[in-house]
N, C-alpha and C positions, 0 to 999 in steps of 0.2 A: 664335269670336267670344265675348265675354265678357258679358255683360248690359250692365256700362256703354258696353262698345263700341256696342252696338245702342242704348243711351239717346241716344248721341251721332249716332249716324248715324239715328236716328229725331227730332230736334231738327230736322233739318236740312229736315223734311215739314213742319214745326207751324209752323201759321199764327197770330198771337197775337195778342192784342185788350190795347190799350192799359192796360184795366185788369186789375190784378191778381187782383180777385178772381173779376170774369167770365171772367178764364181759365182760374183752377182749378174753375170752375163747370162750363165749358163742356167739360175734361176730365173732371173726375168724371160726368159727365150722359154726356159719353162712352163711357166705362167700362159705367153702367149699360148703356146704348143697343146699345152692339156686344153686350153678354151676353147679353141680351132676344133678338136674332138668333143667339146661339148656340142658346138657347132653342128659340124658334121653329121652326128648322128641326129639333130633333131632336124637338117635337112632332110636328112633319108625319109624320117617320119612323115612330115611336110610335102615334101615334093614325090614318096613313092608310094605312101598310103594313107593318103589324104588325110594325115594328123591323126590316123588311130594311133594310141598309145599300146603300147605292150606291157603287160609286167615284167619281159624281159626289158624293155626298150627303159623303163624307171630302174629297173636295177645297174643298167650300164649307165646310164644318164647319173646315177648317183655314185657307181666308181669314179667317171670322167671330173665330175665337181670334187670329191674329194681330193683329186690330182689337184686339182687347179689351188685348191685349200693347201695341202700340203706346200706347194712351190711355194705360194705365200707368204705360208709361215716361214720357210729357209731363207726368203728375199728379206721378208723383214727383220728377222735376226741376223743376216749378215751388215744390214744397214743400222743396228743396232734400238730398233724398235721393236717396243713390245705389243704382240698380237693384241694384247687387252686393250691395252692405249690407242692402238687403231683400230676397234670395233667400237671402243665409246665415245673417240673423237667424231667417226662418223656416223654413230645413231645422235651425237648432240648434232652435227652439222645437219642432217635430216629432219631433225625437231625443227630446228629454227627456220629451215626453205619450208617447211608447213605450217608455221605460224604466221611466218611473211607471206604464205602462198604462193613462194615461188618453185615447186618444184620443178613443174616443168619449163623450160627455157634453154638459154642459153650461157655458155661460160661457164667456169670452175667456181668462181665466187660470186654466185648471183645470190 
């Protein structure tokens, strides 16, 4: 399956509010919201048992990402971008800060 495939078959969940802007609102807030639960649960891990994983603790941790995947996809086709185009824009952006060697630092366009 290809990214855009999954935009197109994750379209077909997304429930849309007549205005345009509180849609890409209520997907960005999205976005935020499923990560916060990615968060969350790898705190519990973290801070109540001392970074043991679970195989439950990976199966929730991989619902929680798909959430985040999903939103995504609905933000970026409301903005009229396609998933593909932004996973290959940023595996070339990620080429180039490892060729230059800049991955880690500072700023958006370093």
């Amino acid at each position: 399956m290809t990214f855009d495939e999954y935009q197109k078959q994750a379209l077909k969940t997304a429930i849309s509010n007549p205005d345009p802007l509180m849609d890409k609102t209520i997907w960005a807030m999205g976005v935020a919201g499923e990560a916060g639960e990615v968060i969350e649960k790898w705190k519990k891990i973290v801070a109540y048992r001392d970074g043991v994983i679970t195989d439950e603790d990976i199966t929730e941790l991989g619902k929680e990402l798909g959430d985040v995947v999903w939103y995504i996809a609905i933000l970026a086709d409301s903005l009229g971008l396609s998933f593909d185009d932004i996973m290959q824009k940023n595996l070339t952006k990620l080429a180039d800060r490892q060729k230059r060697g800049v991955q880690k630092g500072a700023g958006d366009n370093r």
